[in-house]
C-alpha positions as MATLAB code, in Angstrom:
seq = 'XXXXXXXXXXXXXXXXXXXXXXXXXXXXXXXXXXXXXXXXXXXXXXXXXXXXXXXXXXXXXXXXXXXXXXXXXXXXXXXXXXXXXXXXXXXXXXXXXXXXXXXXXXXXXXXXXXXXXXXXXXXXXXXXXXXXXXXXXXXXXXXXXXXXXXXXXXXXXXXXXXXXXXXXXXXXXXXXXXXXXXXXXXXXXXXXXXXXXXXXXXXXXXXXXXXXXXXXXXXXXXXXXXXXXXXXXXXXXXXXXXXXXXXXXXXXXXXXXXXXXXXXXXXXXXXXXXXXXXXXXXXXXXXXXXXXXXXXXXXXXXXXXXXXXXXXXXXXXXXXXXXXXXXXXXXXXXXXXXXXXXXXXXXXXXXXXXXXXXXXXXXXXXXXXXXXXXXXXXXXXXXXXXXXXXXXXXXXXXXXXXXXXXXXXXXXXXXXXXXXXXXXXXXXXXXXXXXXXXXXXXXXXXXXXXXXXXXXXXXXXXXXXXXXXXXXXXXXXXXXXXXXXXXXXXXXXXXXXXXXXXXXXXXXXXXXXXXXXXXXXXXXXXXXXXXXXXXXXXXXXXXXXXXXXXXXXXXXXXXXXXXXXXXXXXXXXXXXXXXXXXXXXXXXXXXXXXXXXXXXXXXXXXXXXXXXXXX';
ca = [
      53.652    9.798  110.628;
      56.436   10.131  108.123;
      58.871   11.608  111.220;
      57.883    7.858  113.011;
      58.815    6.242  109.535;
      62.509    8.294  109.134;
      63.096    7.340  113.296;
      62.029    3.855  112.807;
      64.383    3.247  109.606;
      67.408    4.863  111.436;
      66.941    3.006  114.206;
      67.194    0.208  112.254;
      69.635    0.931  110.097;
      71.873    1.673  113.149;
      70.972   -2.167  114.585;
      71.374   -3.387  111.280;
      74.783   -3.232  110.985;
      75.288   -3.528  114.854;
      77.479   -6.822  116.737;
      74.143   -8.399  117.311;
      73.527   -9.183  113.715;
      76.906  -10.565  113.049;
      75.649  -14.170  114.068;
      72.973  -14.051  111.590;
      75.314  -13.251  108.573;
      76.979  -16.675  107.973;
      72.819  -18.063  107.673;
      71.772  -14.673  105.573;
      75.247  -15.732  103.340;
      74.790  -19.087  102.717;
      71.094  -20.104  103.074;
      69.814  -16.889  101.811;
      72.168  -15.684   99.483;
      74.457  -18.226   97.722;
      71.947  -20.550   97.515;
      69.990  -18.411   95.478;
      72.675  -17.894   93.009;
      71.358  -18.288   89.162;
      72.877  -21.613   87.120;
      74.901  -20.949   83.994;
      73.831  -20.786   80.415;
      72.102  -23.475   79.215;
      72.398  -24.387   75.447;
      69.622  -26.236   74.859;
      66.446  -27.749   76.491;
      65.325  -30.706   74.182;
      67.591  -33.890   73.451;
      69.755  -33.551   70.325;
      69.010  -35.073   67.049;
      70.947  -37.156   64.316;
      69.899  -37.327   60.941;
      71.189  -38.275   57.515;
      71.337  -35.209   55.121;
      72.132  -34.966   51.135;
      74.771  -37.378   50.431;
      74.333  -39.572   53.888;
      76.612  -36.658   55.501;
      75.657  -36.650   58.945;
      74.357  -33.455   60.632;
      73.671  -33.075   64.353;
      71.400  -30.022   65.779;
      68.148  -29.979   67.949;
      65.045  -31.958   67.599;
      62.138  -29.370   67.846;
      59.274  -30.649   70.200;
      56.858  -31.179   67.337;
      59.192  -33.084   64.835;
      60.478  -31.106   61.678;
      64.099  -30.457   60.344;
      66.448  -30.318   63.169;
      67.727  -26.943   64.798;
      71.267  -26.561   64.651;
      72.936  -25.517   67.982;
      74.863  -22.671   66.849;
      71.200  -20.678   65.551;
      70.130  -21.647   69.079;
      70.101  -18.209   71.577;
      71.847  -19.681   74.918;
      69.061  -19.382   77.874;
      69.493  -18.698   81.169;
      67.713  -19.973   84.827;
      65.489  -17.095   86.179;
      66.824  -14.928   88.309;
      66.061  -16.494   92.411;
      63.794  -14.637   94.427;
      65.472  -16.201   97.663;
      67.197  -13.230   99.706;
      63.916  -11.209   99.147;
      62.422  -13.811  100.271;
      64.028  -14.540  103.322;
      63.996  -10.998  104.307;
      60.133  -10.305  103.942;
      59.488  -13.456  106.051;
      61.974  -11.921  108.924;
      60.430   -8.428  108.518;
      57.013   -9.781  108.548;
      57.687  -12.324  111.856;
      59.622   -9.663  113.739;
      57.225   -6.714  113.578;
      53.885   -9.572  114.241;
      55.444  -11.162  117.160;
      57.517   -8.022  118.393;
      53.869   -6.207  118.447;
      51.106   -9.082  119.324;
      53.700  -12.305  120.160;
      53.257  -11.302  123.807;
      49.562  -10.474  124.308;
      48.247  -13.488  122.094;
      50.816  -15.993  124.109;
      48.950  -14.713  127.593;
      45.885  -14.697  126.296;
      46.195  -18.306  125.591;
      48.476  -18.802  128.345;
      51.295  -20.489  126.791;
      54.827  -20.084  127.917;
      55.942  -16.423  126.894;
      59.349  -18.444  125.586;
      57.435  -21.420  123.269;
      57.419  -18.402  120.233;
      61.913  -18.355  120.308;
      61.733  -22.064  120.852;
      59.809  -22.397  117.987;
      62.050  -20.629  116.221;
      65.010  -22.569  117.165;
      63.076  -25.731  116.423;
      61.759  -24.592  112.988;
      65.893  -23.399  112.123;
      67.003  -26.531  112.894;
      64.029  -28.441  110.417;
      64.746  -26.145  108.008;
      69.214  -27.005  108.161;
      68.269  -30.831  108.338;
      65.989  -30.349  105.121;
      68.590  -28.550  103.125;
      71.260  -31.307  104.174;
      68.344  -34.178  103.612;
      65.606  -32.773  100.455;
      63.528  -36.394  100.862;
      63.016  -34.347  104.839;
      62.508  -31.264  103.818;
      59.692  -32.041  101.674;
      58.103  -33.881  104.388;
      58.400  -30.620  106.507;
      57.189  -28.395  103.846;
      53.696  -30.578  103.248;
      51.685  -28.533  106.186;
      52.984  -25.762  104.580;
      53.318  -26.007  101.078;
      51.802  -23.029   99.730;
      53.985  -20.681  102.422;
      56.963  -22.677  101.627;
      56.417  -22.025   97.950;
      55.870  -18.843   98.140;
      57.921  -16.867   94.987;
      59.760  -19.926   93.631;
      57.543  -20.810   90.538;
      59.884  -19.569   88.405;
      63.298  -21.284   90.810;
      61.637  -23.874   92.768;
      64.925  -25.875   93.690;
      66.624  -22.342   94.681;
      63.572  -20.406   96.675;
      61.852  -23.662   98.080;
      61.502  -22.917  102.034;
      62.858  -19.277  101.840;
      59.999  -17.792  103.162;
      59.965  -19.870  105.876;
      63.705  -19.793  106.892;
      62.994  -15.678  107.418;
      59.960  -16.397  109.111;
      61.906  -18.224  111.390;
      64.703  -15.525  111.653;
      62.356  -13.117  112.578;
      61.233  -14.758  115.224;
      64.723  -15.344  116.776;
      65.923  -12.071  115.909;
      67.057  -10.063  119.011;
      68.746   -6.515  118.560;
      70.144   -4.035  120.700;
      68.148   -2.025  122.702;
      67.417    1.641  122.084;
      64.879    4.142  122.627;
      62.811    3.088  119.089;
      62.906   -0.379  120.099;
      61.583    0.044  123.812;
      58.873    2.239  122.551;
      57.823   -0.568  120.035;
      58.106   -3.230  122.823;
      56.261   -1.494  125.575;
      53.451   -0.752  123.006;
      53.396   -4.589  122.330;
      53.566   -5.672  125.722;
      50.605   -3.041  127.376;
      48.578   -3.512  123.793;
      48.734    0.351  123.327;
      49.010   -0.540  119.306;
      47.909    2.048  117.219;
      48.910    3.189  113.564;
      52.027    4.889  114.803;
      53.286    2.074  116.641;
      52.629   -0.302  113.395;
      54.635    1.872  111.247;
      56.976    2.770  113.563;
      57.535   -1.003  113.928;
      57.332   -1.787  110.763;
      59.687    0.920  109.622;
      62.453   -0.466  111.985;
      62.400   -3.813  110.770;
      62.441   -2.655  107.012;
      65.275   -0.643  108.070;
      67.049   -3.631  110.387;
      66.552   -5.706  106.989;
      67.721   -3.584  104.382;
      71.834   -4.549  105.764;
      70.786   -8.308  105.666;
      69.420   -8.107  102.304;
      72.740   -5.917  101.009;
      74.663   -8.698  102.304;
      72.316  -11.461  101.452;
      72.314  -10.183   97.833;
      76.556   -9.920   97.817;
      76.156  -13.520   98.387;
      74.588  -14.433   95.836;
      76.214  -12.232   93.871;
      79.621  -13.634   94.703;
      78.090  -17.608   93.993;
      77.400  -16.366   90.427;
      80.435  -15.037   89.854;
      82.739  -17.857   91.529;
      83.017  -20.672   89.182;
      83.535  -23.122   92.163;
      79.892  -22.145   93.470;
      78.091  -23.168   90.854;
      79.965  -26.293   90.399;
      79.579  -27.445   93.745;
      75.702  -26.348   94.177;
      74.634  -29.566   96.267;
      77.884  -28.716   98.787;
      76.836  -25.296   98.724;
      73.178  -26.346   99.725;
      74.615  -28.749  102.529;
      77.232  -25.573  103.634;
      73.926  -23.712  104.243;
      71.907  -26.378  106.093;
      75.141  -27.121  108.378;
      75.523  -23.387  109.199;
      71.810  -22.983  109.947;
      71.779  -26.145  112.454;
      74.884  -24.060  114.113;
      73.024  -21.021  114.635;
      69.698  -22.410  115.983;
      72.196  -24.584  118.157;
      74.456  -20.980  119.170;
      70.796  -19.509  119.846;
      69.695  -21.929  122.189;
      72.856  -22.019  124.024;
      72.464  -18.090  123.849;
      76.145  -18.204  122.747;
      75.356  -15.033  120.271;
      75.013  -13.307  124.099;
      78.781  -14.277  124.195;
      79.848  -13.193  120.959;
      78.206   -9.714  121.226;
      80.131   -8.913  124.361;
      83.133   -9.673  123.468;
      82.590   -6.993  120.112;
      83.213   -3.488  120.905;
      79.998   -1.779  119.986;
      81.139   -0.089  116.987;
      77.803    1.238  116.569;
      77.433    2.644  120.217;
      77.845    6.306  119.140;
      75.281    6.381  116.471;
      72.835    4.664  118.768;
      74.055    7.431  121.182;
      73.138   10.396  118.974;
      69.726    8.594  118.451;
      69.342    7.880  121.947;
      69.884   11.942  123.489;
      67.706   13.463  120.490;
      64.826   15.640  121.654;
      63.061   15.580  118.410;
      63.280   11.750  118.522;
      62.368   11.650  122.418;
      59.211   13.758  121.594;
      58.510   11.564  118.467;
      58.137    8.179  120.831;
      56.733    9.864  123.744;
      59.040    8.345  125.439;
      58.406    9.913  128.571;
      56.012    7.741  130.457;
      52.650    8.625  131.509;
      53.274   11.725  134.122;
      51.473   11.577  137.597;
      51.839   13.281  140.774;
      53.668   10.181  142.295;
      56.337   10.565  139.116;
      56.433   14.805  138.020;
      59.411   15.398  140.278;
      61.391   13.155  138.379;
      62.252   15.743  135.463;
      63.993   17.318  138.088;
      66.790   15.285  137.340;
      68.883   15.316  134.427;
      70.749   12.529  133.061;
      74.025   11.246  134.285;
      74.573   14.838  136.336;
      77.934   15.433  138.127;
      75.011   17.083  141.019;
      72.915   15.064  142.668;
      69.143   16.383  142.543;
      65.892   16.744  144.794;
      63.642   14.397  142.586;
      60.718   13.916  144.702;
      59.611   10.693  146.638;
      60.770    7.449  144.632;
      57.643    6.109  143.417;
      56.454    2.370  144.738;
      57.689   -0.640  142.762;
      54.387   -1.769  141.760;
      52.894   -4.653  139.085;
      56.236   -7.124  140.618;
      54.970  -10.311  138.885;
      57.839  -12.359  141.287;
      61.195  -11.939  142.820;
      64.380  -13.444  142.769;
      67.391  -13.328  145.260;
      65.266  -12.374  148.027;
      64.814  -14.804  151.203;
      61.891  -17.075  150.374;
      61.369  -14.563  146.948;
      59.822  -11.924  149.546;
      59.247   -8.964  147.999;
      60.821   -6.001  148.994;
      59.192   -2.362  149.629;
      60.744    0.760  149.121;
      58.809    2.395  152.453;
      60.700   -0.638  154.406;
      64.413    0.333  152.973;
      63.769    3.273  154.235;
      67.890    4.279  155.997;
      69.249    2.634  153.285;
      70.662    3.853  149.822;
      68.790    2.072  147.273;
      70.167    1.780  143.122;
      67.142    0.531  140.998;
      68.964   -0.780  137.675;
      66.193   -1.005  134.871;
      67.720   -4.237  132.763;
      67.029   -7.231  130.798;
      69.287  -10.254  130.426;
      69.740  -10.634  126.989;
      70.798   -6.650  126.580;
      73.990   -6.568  125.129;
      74.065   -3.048  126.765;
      72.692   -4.158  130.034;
      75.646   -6.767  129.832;
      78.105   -4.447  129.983;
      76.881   -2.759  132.875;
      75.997   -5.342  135.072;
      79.627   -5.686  136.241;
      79.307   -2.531  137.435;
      76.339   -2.938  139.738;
      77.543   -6.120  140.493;
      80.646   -4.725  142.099;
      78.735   -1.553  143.632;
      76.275   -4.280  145.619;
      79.669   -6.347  146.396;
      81.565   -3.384  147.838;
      78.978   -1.456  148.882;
      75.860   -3.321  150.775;
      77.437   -3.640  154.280;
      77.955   -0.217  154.220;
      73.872   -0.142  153.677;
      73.552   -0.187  149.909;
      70.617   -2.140  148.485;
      70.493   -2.819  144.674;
      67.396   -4.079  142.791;
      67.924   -4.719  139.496;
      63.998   -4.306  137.704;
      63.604   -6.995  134.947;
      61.683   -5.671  132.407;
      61.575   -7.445  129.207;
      62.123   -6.504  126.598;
      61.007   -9.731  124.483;
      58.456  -12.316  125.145;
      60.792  -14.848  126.018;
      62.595  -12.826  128.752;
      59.312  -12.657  130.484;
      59.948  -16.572  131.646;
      61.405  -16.791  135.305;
      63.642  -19.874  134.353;
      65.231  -17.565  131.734;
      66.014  -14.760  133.926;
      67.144  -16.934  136.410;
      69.329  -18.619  134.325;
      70.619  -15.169  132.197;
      71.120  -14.021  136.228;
      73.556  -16.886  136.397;
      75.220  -16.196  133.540;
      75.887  -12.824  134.065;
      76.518  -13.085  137.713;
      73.427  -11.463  139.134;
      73.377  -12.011  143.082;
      71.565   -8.826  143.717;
      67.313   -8.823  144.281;
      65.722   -8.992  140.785;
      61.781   -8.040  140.409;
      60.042   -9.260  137.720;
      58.665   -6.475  136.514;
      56.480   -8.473  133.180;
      54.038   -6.320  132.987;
      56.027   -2.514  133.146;
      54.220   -1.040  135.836;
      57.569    0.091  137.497;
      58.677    1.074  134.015;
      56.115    3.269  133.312;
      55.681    4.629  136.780;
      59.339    5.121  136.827;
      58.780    7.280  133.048;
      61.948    5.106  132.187;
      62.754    4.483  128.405;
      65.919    2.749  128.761;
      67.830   -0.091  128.794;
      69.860   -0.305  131.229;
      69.249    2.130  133.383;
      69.874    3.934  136.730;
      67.845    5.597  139.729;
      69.471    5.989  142.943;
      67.254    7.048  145.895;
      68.613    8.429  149.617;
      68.426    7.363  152.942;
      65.179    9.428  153.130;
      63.713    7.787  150.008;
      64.037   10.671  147.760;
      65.114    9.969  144.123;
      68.702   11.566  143.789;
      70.241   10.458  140.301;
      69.205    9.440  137.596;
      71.487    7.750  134.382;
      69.944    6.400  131.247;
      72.056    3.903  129.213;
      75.729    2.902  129.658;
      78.784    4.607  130.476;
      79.705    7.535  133.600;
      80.345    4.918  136.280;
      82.368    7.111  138.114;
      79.870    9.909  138.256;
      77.230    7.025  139.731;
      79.435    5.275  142.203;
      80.359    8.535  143.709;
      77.497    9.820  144.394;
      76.324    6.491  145.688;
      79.511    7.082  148.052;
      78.398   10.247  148.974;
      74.917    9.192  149.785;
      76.360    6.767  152.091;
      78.248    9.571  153.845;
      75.067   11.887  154.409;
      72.988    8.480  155.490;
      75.612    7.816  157.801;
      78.714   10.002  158.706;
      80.382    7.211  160.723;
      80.281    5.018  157.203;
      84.101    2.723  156.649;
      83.762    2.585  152.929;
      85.753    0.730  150.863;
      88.305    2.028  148.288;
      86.099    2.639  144.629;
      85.794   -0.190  142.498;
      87.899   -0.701  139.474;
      86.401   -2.287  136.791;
      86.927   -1.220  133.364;
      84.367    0.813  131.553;
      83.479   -0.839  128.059;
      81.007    1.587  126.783;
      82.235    2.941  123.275;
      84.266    6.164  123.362;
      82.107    9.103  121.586;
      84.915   10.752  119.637;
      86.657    7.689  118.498;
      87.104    6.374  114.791;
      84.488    3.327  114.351;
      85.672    0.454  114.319;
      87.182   -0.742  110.617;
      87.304   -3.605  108.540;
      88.921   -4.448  105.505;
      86.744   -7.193  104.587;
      84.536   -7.072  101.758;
      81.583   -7.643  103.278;
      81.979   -5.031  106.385;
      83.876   -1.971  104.423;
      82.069    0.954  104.786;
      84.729    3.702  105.545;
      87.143    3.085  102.216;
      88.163    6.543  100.490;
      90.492    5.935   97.720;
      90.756    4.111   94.241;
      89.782    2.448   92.177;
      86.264    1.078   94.055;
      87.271   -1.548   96.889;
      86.840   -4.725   95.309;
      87.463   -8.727   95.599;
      90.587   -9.692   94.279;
      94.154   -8.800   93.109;
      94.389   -5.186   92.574;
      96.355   -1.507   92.320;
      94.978    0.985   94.845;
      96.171    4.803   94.733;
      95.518    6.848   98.114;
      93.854   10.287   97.643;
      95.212   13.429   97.624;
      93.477   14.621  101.170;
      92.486   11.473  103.366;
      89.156   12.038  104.697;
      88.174   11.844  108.579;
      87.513    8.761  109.965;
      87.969    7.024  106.551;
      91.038    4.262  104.538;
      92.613    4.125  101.360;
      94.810    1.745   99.943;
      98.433    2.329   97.684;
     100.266   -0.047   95.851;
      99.105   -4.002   95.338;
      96.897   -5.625   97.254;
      94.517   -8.473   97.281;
      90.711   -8.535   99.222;
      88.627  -11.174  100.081;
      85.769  -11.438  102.821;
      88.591  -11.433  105.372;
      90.760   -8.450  105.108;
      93.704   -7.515  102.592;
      96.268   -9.164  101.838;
      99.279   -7.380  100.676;
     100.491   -8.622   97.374;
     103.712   -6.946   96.455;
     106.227   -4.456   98.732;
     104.633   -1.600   97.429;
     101.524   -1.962   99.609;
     100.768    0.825  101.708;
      97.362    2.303  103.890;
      96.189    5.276  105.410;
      94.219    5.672  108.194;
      92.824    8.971  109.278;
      91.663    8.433  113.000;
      90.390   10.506  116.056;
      91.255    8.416  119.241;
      93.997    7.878  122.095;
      95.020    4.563  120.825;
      95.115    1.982  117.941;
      95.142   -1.599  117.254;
      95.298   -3.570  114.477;
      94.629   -7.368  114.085;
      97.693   -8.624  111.534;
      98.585  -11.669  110.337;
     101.140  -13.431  108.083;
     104.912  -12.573  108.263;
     107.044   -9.867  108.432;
     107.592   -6.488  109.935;
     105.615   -4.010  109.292;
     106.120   -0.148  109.922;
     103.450    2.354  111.570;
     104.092    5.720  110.807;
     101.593    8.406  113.067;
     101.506   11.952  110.612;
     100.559   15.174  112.200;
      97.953   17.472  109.944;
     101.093   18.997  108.423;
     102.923   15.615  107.022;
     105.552   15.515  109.748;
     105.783   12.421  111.433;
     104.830   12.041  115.086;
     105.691    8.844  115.847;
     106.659    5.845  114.072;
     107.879    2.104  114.996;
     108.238   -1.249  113.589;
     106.139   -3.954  113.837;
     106.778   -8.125  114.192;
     104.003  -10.106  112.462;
     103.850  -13.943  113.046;
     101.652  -16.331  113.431;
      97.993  -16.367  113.848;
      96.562  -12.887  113.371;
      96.315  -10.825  116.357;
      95.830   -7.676  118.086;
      99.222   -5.546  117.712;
      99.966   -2.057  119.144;
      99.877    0.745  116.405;
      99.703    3.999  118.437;
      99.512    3.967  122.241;
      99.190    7.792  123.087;
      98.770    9.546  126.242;
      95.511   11.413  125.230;
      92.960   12.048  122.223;
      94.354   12.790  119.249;
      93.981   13.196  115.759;
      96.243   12.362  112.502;
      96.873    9.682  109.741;
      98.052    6.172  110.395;
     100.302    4.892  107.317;
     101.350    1.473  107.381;
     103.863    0.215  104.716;
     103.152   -3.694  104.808;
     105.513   -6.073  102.970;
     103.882   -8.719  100.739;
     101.978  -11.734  102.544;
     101.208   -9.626  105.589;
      97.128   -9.182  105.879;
      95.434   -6.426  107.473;
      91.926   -7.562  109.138;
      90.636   -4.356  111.189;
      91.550   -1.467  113.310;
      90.045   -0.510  116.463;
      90.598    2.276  118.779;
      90.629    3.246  122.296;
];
């Protein structure tokens, strides 16, 4: 049990500081964190009280509540608001709504056969309440009357601040989509099959503590910052307005499924971690991830994972439990014993998979250049949340994505399981003779797939014309690159140098021996929750990196000048660089091959530094 709880808080850990939290963090900010923030001192709590003394000399001090001499002010200890429960709060309501409706949302939404969607569009709806309440209080205490004691919950001792707070993250939790990974599939299969025992609970539990503990750091900063920034607590009714607009944008974003947008267009800085996670045996073994073995199945662990060889993996088992299809003539369904002379790819995927995402224009171009030369794809939708489950929502993520390819609803993962799959996305490829050839779990090794679906097409028929390969770019995250790094306050997590990164104006010193993969700062500069800002000529930064390239988004103006150092100090390239205008991607290194060294910049003052990522 306690290996489940260490693989379920890694997990995630790993998603909670993934792209597909980033559109929560403006809502975890504001709504759960600087509204939150504690009030000032307070000098006194009872009206003040004049009074002639000895002489008629006037004397001014407190009126204690049952009468007496007066207190003066001065004797009076200053006393401060209680200290707002409201990020905790918002973060046990996610944690608590994820791991119910991750575990029973789709069983108890069949068994009263509802629409397996109504749970994230009651979500959206409840987000959306809960913004107009905090822009309109007279509304939200309407909203909060059926559930006044929930809504409550914790704020006794900061009603104004905590009021709803459970409910916001009850409402998160619902809406809260992460990437996929091995810990997650193992969590949602359980759900969806109702295979929920104690492992699975903790497990699941586990991964949302984990997921949460990132939201509540940064939740927590928030409020930290309000308390700290006079202009916060002066403007506390703007702040509370801030919060409610940014909350009716996100439940808007969600139901758009703009986030879907957003995360693709992020490199997954996170990809490698999830990686390691992902190929670990002691992990695999943990979540049994291996599917229920049968005689229609063993032959599969002939096949190894993304291998250069193709394999002899035994008959591909029948698509079975195919709840409806899509792309398909009438929405026939199609049999694997009728494909039969024909190269078939099975892509294991769900739309709203930021890794699936990225390899669907793959596929997409395999079934494009490939099917008159007798390629069929199928692309198995199994979901991987009880919203996915709806037909109109595939259809529509299918559309979005560009999906022309057969798609089998696969609700209920019978093919999954048969298939012992524990990935998403991922890739079978079965001969001519309807033998299972290949086999790739997640994203990346394109090449290796589409040339062995080539080949296939060769032995299946000599006489094959084949197109020249596709070209289309692989986005999967390099393994030996430096992560991707920011400079704002909120995302640093890579700084080596001193004194501690911090907001503000200060003087940064480099250290002696610039870790791996890490940054330090020398000379003046200023943070914020942006990036740095140089604030005198003496700014410099070092970047220790492992990668072929590197990019840097700059803004401001003025020229700033890269320097690439070897191990031993001598300098292996350097060039100047142009900054104007809005901030953008420039050039720092462009090299012909991996490499590894120290980036130094020397930035003149007004010229900001926002990340670095590398390629």
């Amino acid at each position: 049990m306690e290996t489940l709880v260490l693989i379920g808080l890694l997990g995630g850990l790993i998603t909670g500081i993934s792209p597909c939290i980033l559109p929560m963090l403006p809502v975890i900010f504001f709504a759960g964190g600087v509204q939150g923030a504690r009030e000032p001192a307070v000098r006194f709590d009872v009206p003040p009280a004049v009074r002639t003394g000895v002489g008629g000399q006037v004397e001014t001090g407190v009126a204690p509540a049952g009468g007496g001499a007066a207190v003066d002010l001065a004797d009076r200890p200053a006393r401060r608001r209680a200290r707002s429960w409201r990020p905790y709060l918002v973060i046990a309501g996610l944690v608590l709504s994820f791991s119910v409706m991750t575990l029973l949302g789709s069983l108890l939404l069949g068994a009263l056969g509802l629409p397996q969607d109504l749970l994230r569009w009651v979500g959206i709806v409840l987000l959306a309440a809960l913004g107009v309440g905090m822009i309109v209080p007279r509304f939200e205490q309407v909203l909060e009357r059926p559930f006044l004691k929930l809504a409550s919950l914790g704020s006794r001792r900061a009603a104004g601040q905590d009021r709803g707070a459970f409910l916001l993250g009850l409402g998160l939790g619902v809406l809260y989509v992460p990437c996929a990974g091995p810990v997650l599939a193992a969590i949602t299969v359980a759900g969806a099959t109702g295979d929920i025992g104690p492992g699975t609970v903790v497990l699941t539990v586990s991964f949302a503590v984990g997921a949460a503990v990132p939201l509540l750091v940064f939740a927590l900063a928030g409020r930290r910052v309000a308390e700290r920034v006079s202009a916060f607590r002066r403007h506390q009714r703007g702040i509370r307005v801030t919060g409610g607009v940014v909350v009716l944008l996100l439940a808007g974003a969600l139901a758009l499924n703009l986030p879907q947008q957003l995360q693709r267009a992020l490199p997954d800085y996170t990809g490698a971690l999830q990686q390691q996670v992902d190929e670990n045996a002691a992990v695999q073994d943990a979540l049994d991830l291996g599917g229920i073995v049968t005689d229609a199945n063993r032959e599969l662990s002939n096949c190894s994972n993304g291998s250069p060889e193709l394999a002899d993996c035994g008959t591909a088992p029948p698509l079975t439990g195919i709840t409806r299809w899509l792309n398909t003539p009438d929405g026939a369904a199609l049999d694997l014993a009728d494909l039969r002379g024909k190269v078939v790819l099975l892509d294991f995927w769900t739309y709203s998979c930021i890794n699936c995402q990225r390899a669907i224009p793959h596929v997409s171009a395999w079934y494009d250049a490939y099917e008159d030369a007798g390629l069929e794809v199928i692309g198995v939708h199994t979901p991987e949340f009880a919203f996915e489950r709806e037909t109109r929502n595939v259809v529509a993520g299918a559309r979005d994505l560009g999906v022309d390819y057969p798609i089998a609803q696969d609700n209920s993962y019978s093919t999954w399981t048969t298939y012992r799959n524990r990935y998403w996305p991922a890739e079978y490829l079965i001969d001519a003779e309807g033998t299972v050839r290949y086999i790739k779990h997640g994203e990346g090794g394109y090449d290796v797939t589409e040339q062995h679906v080539r080949d296939l097409l060769r032995a299946a028929d000599p006489d094959v014309d084949l197109p020249p390969a596709t070209d289309v770019a692989d986005t999967t995250p390099g393994e030996e690159t430096t992560p991707e790094t920011y400079l704002a306050l909120n995302k640093v997590f890579n700084y080596s140098g001193s004194p501690e990164y911090g907001s503000g104006r200060e003087a940064y010193s480099h250290p002696d021996d610039q870790p791996r993969d890490t940054f330090s700062l020398g000379g003046t500069w200023d943070a914020d929750f942006q990036g740095a800002t140089a604030a005198a000529d003496d700014a410099t930064l070092w970047l220790a990196y492992r990668s072929t390239d590197v990019f840097s988004v700059l803004g401001g103006e003025g020229t700033v000048t890269a320097r690439v150092l070897a191990d031993d100090g001598s300098v292996r390239a350097e060039r100047e660089i142009d900054v104007t205008g809005n901030p953008t991607l420039y050039d720092v290194l462009r090299g012909d091959g991996p490499t590894e060294g120290t980036v130094e910049l020397d930035v003149p003052a007004g010229v900001s530094v926002y990340t670095f990522t590398f390629g």
